[in-house]
C-alpha positions as CSV (number, residue, x, y, z in Angstrom):
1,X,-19.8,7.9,45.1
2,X,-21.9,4.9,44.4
3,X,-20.2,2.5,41.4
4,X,-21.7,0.9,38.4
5,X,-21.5,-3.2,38.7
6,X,-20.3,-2.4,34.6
7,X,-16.8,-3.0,34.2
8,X,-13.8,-2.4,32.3
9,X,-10.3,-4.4,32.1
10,X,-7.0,-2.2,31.7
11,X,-4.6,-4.5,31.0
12,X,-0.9,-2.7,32.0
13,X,-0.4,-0.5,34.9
14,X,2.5,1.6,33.6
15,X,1.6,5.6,33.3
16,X,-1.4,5.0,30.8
17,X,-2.5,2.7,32.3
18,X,-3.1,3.7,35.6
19,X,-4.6,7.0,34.2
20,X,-6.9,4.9,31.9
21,X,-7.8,3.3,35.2
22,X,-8.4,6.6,37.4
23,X,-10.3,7.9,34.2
24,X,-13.0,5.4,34.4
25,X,-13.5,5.1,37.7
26,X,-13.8,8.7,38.1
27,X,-16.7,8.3,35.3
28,X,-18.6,5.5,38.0
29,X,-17.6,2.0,36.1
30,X,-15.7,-0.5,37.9
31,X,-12.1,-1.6,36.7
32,X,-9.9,-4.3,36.7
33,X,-6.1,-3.8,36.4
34,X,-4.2,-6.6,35.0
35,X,-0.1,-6.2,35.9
36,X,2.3,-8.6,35.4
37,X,4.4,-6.9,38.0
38,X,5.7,-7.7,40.5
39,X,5.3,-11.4,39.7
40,X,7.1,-10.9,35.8
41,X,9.6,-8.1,35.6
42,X,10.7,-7.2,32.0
43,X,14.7,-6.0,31.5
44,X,13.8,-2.6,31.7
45,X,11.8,-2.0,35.4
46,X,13.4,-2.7,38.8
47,X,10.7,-1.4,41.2
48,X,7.2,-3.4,41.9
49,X,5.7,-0.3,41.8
50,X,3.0,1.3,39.0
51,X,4.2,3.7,36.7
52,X,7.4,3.3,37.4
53,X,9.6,5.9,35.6
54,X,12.4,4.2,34.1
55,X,14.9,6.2,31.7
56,X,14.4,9.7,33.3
57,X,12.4,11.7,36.0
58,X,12.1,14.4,33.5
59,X,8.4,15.3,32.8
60,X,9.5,18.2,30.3
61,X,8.3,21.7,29.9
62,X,6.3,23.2,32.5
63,X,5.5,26.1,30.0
64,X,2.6,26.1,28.2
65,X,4.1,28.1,25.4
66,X,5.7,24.4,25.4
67,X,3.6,21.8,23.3
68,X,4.9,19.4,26.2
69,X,3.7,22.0,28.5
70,X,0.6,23.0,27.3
71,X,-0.7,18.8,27.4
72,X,0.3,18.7,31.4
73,X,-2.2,21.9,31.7
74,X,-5.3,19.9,29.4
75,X,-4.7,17.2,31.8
76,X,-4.5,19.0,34.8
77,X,-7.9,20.9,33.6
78,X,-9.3,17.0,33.1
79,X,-8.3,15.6,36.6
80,X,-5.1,13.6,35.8
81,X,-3.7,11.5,38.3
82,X,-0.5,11.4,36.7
83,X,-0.2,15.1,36.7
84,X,-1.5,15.1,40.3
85,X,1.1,12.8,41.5
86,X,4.0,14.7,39.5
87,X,2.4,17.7,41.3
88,X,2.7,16.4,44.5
89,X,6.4,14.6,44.5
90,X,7.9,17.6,42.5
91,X,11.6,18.4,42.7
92,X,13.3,21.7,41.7
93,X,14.0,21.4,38.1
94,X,14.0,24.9,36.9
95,X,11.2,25.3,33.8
96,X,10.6,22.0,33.8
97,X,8.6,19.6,36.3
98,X,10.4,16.6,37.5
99,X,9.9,14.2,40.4
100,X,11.4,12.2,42.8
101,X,10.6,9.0,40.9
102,X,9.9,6.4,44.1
103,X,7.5,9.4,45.7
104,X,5.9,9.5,42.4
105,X,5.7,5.7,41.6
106,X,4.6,5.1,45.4
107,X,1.7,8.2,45.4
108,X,-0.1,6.3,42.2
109,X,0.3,3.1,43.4
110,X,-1.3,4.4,46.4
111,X,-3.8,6.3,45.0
112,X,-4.7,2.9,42.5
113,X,-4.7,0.3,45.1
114,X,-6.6,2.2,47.8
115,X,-9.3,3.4,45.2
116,X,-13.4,1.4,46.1
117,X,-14.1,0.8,42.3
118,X,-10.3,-0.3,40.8
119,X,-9.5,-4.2,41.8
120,X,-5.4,-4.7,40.6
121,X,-4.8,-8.6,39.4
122,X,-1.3,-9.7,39.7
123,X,-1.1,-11.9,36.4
124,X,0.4,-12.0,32.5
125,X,-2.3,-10.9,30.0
126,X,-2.2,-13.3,27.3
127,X,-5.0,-11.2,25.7
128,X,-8.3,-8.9,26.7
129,X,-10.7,-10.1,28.7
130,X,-14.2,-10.8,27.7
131,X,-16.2,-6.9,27.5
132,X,-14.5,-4.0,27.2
133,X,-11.1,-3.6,27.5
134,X,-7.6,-1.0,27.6
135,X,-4.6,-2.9,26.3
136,X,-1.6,-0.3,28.1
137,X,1.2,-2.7,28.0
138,X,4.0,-0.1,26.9
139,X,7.3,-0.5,24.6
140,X,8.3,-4.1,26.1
141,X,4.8,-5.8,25.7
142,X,5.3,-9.2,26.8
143,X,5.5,-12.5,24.8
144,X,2.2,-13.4,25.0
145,X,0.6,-10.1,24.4
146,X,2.6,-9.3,21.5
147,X,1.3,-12.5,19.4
148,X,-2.3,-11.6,20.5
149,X,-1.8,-8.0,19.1
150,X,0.2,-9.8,16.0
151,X,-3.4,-11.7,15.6
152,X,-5.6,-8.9,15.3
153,X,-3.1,-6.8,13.1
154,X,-4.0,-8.1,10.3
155,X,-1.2,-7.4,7.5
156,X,0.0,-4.4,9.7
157,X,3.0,-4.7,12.0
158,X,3.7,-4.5,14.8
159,X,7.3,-2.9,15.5
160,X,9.9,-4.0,18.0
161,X,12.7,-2.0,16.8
162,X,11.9,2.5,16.5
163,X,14.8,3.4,14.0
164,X,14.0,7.4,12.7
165,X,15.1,10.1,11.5
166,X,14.9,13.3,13.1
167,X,11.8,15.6,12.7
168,X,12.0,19.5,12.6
169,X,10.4,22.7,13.0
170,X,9.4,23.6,9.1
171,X,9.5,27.5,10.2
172,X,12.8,26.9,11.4
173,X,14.4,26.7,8.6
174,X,16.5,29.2,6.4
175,X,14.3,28.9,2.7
176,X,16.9,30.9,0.9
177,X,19.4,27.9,1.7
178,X,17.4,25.5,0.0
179,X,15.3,24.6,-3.0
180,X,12.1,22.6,-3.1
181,X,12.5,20.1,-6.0
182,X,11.9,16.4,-6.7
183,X,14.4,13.9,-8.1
184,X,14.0,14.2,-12.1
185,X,10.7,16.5,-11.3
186,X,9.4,13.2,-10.4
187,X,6.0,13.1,-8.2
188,X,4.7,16.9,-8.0
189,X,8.1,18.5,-9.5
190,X,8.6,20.0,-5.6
191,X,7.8,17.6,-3.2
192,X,11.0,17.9,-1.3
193,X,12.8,20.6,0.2
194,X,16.4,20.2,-0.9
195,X,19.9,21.5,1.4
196,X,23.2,21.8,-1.4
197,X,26.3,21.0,0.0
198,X,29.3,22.1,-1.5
199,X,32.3,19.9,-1.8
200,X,34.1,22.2,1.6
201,X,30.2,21.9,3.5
202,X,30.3,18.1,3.0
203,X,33.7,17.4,4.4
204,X,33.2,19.4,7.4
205,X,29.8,17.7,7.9
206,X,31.6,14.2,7.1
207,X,34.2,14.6,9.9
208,X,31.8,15.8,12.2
209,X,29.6,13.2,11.7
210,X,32.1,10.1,12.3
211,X,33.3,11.3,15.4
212,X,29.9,12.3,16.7
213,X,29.2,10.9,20.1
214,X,26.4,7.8,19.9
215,X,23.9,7.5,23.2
216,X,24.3,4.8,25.4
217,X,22.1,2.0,25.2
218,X,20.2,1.0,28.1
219,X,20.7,-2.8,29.3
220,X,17.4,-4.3,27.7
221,X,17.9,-2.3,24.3
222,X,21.9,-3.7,24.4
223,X,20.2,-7.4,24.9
224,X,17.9,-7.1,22.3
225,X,20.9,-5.8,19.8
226,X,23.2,-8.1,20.7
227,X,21.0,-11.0,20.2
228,X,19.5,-9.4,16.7
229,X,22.9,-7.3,15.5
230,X,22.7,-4.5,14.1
231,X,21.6,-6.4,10.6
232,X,18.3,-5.4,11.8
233,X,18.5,-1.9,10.6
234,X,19.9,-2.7,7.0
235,X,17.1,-1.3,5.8
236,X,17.2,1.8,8.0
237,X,21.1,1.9,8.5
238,X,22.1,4.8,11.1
239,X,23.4,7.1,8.8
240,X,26.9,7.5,10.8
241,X,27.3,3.4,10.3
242,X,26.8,4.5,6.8
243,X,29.4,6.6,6.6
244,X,31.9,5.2,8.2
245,X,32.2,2.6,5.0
246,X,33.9,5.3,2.9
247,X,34.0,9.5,2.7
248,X,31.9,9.0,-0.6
249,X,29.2,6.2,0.4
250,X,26.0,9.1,1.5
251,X,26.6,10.5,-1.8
252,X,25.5,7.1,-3.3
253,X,23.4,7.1,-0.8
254,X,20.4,9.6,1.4
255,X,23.2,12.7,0.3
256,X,23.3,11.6,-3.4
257,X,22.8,14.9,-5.6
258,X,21.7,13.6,-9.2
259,X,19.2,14.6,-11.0
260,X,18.1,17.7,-8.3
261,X,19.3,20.9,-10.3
262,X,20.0,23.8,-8.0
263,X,18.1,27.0,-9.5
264,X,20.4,29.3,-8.4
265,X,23.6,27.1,-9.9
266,X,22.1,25.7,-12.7
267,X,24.0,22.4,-11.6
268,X,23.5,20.0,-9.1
269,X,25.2,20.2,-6.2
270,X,28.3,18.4,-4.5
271,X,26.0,16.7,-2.1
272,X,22.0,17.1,-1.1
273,X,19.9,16.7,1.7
274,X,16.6,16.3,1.6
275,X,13.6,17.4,3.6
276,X,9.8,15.4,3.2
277,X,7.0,17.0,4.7
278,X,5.6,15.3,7.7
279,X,2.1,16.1,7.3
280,X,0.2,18.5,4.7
281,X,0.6,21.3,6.2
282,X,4.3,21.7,5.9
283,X,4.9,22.5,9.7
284,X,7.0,19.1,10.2
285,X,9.9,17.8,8.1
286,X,11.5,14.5,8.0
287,X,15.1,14.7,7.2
288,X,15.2,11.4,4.6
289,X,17.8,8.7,5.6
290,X,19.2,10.2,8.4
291,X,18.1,7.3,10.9
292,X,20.6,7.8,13.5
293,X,22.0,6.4,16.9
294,X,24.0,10.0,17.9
295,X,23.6,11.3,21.4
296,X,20.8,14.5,20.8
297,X,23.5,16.8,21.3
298,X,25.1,15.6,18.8
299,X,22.7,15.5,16.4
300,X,21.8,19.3,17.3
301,X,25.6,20.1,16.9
302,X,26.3,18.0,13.6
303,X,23.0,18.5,11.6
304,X,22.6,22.1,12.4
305,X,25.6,22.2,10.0
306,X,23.6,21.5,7.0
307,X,22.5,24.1,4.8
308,X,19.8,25.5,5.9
309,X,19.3,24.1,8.9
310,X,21.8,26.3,11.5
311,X,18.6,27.3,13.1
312,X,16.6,24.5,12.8
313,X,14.4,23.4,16.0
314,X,14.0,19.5,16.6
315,X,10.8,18.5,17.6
316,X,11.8,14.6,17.5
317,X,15.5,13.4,17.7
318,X,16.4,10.3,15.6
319,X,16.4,7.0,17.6
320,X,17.1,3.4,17.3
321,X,16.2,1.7,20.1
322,X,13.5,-1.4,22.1
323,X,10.2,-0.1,20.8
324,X,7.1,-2.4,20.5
325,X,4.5,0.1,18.9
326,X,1.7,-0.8,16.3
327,X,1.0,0.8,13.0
328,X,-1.9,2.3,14.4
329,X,-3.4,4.7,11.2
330,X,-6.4,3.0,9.7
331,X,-6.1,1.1,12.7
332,X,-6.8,3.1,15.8
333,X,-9.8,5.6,15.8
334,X,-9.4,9.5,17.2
335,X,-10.8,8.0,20.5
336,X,-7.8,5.3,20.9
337,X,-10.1,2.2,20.1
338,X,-9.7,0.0,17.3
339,X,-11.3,0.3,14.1
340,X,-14.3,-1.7,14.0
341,X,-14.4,-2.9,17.3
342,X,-15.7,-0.8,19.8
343,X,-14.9,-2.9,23.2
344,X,-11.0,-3.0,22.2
345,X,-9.4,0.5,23.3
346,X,-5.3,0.9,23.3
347,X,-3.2,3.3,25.5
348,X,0.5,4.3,25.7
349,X,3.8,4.1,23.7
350,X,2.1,1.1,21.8
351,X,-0.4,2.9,20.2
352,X,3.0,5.4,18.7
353,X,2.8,8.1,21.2
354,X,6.4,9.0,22.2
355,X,6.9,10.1,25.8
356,X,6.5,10.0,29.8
357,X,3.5,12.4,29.5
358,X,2.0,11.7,25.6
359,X,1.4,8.0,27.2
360,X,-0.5,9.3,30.2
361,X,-2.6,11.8,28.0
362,X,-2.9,8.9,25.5
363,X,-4.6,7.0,28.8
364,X,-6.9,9.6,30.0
365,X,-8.6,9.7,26.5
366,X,-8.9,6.0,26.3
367,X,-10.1,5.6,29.6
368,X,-12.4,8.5,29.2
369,X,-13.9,7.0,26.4
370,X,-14.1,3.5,27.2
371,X,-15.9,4.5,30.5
372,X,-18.7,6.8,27.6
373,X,-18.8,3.8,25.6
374,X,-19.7,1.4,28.2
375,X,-22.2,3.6,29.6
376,X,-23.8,3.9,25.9
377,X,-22.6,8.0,25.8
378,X,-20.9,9.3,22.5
379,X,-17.3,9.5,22.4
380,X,-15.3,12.9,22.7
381,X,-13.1,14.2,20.1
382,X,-10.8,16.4,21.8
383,X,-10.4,17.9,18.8
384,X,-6.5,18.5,16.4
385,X,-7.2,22.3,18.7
386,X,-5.6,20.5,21.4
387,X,-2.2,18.6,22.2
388,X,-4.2,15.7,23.6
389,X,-6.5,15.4,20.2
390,X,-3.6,16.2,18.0
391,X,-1.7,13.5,19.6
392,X,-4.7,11.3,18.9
393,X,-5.7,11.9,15.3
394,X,-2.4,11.3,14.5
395,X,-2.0,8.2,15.9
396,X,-5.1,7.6,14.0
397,X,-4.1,9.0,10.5
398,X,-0.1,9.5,10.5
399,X,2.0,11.5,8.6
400,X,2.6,11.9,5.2
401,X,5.2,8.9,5.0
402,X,5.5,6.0,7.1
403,X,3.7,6.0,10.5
404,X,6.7,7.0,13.1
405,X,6.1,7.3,16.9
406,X,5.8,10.9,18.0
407,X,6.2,13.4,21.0
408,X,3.7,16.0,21.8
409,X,4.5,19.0,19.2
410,X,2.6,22.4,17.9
411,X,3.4,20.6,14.3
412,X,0.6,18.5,14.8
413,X,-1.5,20.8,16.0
414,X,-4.0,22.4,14.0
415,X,-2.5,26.0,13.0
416,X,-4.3,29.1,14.1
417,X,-5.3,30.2,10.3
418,X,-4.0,33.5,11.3
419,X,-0.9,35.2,11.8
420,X,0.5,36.6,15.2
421,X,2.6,39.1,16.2
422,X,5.3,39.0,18.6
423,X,7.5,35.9,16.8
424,X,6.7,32.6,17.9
425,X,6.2,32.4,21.7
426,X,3.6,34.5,21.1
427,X,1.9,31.9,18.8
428,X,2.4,29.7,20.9
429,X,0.7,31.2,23.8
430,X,-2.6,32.0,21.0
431,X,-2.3,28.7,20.3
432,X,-2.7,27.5,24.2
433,X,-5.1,29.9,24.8
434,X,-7.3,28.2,22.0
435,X,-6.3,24.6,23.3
436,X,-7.5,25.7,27.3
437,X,-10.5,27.5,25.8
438,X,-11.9,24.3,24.0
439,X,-10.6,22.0,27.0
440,X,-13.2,24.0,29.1
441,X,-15.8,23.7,26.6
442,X,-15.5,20.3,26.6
443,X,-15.5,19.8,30.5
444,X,-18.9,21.9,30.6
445,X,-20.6,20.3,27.8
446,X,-19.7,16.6,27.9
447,X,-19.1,15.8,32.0
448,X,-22.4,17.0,32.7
């Protein structure tokens, strides 16, 4: 294949960055990979390999009934390397795919270094380069890359601590346990969705909670806490914290009941949790205040004992932990570049996608669109029909509340419009029949 002299800087060689890297070089440009590696480490990596896999070999779901799943198959359909390489260093892991993680470092390193049109600089970024350029520089973004991003942010942030609250399934949970309902019929009179406790449900839940098992910080998340304390989160405290100050302090604070009558009591209740929608369509809810540090069995275990929620399916666990990540709605367009500046594109956990595999698929877009851009073709909107374009337009609108990182999830995907029989595996497999179908369209009408 002959190679454009156009080129394009990826700045980060992690997962998305190496995918943004394959991406346009598969599309004919030229590309420059700045990594800081093996020259810099940061806390968290050990090996001076490229997308190094650092908390868990663990790619997820193999299933595409599986939101997680179903994104490995779009990318698979759109030539990933990173789901080549997981392909090829695969290690029995039942449903899910998971790698040996040196093979798998070692085969995209190869891959990258060995590759005509991709030249890899061993250097700190302090900031792009001049044309276009793909910042990937992960959750622990260095120093100097951090106050160049700070510069362009404008009054946005730019996060260094992730503290959330869980995320659910909204079809997962039991309606006749709860009552939608605002505080005082404030707002829209039911904009929340509202789990009574009684006085017997809240002490079980209160006992439960305070001995609940926390999850084990890794070594450059312990650092940054020790040197911050946990004062950082006083505005987000983990709810068990909380609780340990007194039996009564949730119910003067994210559990307080007053002024949310239960229609079926007439009176409020002993205690309340409440739900917020995570988008408009109701198909993600937030459960408000319940930042959290528990292990996720735990929080499976303890929070399945509220109201309502026995059943309840988590599609994002609470966490607290190291997370550099901008507030990318308004920010970021669909196509991962910034608003109002076409030549600046982002990829990976920074831009708020949450995940081994979200960070890759967050590459191959960027990297597929950079490479159209520089070559003065139209972008491609995969589309909210697809994980990969879900994932994107809501890094590029959010939720309904605050802008939170996310995994891949058929809450942000747009819904079928129809109704399915067969319970919800079988939507799910409508819905990846839809998401393949319009990956193929796009392969035959835009990669022409």
């Amino acid at each position: 294949m002959e190679y454009s002299s156009k080129s394009i800087t990826v700045i980060g060689a992690g997962l998305a960055g190496c995918e943004a890297a394959w991406q346009v070089a598969k599309l004919g440009a030229r590309v420059t990979l700045v990594e800081m590696k093996p020259r810099k480490m940061t806390p968290a990596h050990r090996s001076p390999l490229m997308a190094e896999l650092v908390c868990s070999n663990s790619l997820r779901s193999a299933d595409v009934t599986n939101a997680v799943g179903l994104l490995k198959e779009e990318m698979r359909c759109l030539g990933s390397l990173i789901i080549e390489a997981a392909d090829n260093t695969a290690v029995p892991a039942g449903s899910a795919l998971a790698v040996d993680r040196e093979a798998f470092s070692s085969y995209i390193t190869d891959k990258i270094r060995s590759h005509p049109a991709i030249t890899v600089v061993e250097r700190e970024a302090e900031g792009p380069s001049e044309g276009i350029n793909i910042i990937a520089t992960g959750p622990l973004t260095s120093g100097a890359m951090a106050d160049y991003i700070k510069t362009i942010l404008g009054r946005r942030e730019l996060y260094f601590f992730d503290a959330v609250a869980p995320i659910i399934d909204g079809e997962t949970i039991d309606y006749t346990k709860v009552f939608a309902a605002s505080r005082y019929g404030r707002g829209g009179g039911d904009d929340y969705l509202n789990c009574p406790m009684t006085r017997e449900e809240y002490d079980a839940f209160y006992d439960a909670l305070i001995s609940a098992r926390v999850a084990e910080l890794h070594d450059f998340d312990a650092e940054a806490q020790a040197q911050a304390s946990l004062n950082v989160f006083s505005g987000c405290m983990p709810i068990e914290v909380m609780a340990r100050r007194g039996r009564d302090t949730l119910l003067f604070g994210p559990m307080k009941p007053v002024g949310l009558i239960d229609p079926r009591t007439g009176r409020e209740a002993h205690a309340i949790v409440q739900l917020r929608r995570e988008n408009k369509s109701g198909t993600m809810y937030n459960i408000v205040g319940f930042q959290t540090h528990l292990a996720f069995p735990e929080q499976k275990r303890v929070f399945s004992m509220i109201p309502g929620l026995e059943k309840a399916e988590f599609l994002r666990y609470g966490v607290i932990h190291r997370n550099t990540y901008i507030d990318s709605p308004g920010f970021l367009t669909p196509f991962y570049s910034v608003v109002g500046n076409d030549d600046l594109y982002f990829a990976g956990q920074i831009t708020g996608v949450e995940g081994y595999v979200e960070s890759a698929a967050s590459g191959l877009v960027a990297g597929i669109n950079a490479a159209r851009h520089l070559f003065g073709r139209l972008d491609i909107d995969f589309t909210e029909r697809t994980v990969c374009g879900a994932m994107a337009h809501y890094v590029a609108t959010g939720g309904a509340g605050s802008f939170v990182p996310m995994n891949a999830n058929f809450g942000i995907v747009e819904p079928l419009g129809y109704k399915v029989k067969g319970g919800k595996r079988a939507k799910n497999a409508a819905l990846a029949e839809r998401s393949l179908a319009q990956i193929d369209e796009i392969i035959k009408t835009a990669f022409d």
